[in-house]
C-alpha positions as CSV (number, residue, x, y, z in Angstrom):
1,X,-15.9,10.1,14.3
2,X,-18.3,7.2,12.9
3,X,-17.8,4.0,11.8
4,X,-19.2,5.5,8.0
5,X,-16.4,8.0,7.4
6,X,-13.4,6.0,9.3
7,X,-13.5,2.4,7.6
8,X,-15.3,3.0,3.7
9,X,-16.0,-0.2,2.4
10,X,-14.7,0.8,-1.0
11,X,-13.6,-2.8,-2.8
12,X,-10.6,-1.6,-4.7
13,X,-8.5,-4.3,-3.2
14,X,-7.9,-5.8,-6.5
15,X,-5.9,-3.1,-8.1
16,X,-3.3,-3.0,-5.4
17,X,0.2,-4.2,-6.5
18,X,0.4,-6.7,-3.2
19,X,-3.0,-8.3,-4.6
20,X,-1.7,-8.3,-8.1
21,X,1.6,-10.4,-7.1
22,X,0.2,-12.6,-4.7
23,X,-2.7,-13.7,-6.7
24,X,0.0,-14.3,-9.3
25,X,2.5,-16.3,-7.2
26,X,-1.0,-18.4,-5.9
27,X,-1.2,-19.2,-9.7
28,X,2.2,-20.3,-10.1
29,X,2.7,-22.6,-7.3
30,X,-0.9,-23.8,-8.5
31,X,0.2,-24.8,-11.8
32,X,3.8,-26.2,-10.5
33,X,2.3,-28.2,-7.6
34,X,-0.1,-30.1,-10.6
35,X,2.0,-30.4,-13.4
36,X,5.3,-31.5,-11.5
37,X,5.0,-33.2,-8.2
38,X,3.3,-36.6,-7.9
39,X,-0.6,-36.9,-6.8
40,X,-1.2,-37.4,-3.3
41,X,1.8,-35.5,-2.3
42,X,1.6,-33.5,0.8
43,X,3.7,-31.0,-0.1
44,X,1.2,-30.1,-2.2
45,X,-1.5,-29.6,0.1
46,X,1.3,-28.1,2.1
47,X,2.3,-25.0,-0.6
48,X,-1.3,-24.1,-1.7
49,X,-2.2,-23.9,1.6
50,X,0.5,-21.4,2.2
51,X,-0.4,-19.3,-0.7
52,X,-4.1,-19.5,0.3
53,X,-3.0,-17.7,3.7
54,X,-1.1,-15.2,1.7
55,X,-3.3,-14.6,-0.6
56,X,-6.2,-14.3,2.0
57,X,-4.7,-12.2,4.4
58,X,-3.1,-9.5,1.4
59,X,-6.3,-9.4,0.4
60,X,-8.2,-8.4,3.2
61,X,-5.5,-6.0,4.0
C-alpha cells in the first residue's frame, strides 16, 4: 500500500462537527476572557492557551 492511497490529503477538516464546536468554544472563551476579566490576568493567557491546544489538536485530527 502507498503513502498516496493510505493518508489523502483531502482538507475537509473544517466541516467536521468536533472542528465546528471547538472553533466555537475558542471564540467564546476569547470573547469572555476580553470583555470580563481584568488586563494582565494570567488566567487569561492561561484559558486561550487551553483552547489553542484544543483547537489545534481537533483540527489536525
Amino acid at each position: 500500500m502507498s503513502a498516496d492511497t493510505f493518508l489523502q490529503n483531502k482538507g475537509g477538516y473544517r466541516n467536521l462537527i468536533v472542528y465546528k464546536i471547538s472553533e466555537i468554544i475558542y471564540d467564546v472563551t476569547y470573547y469572555f476572557t476580553k470583555n470580563y476579566l481584568s488586563k494582565g490576568d494570567r488566567t487569561i493567557d492561561q484559558m486561550v492557551q487551553a483552547d489553542e491546544a484544543l483547537f489545534c489538536t481537533t483540527s489536525t485530527a
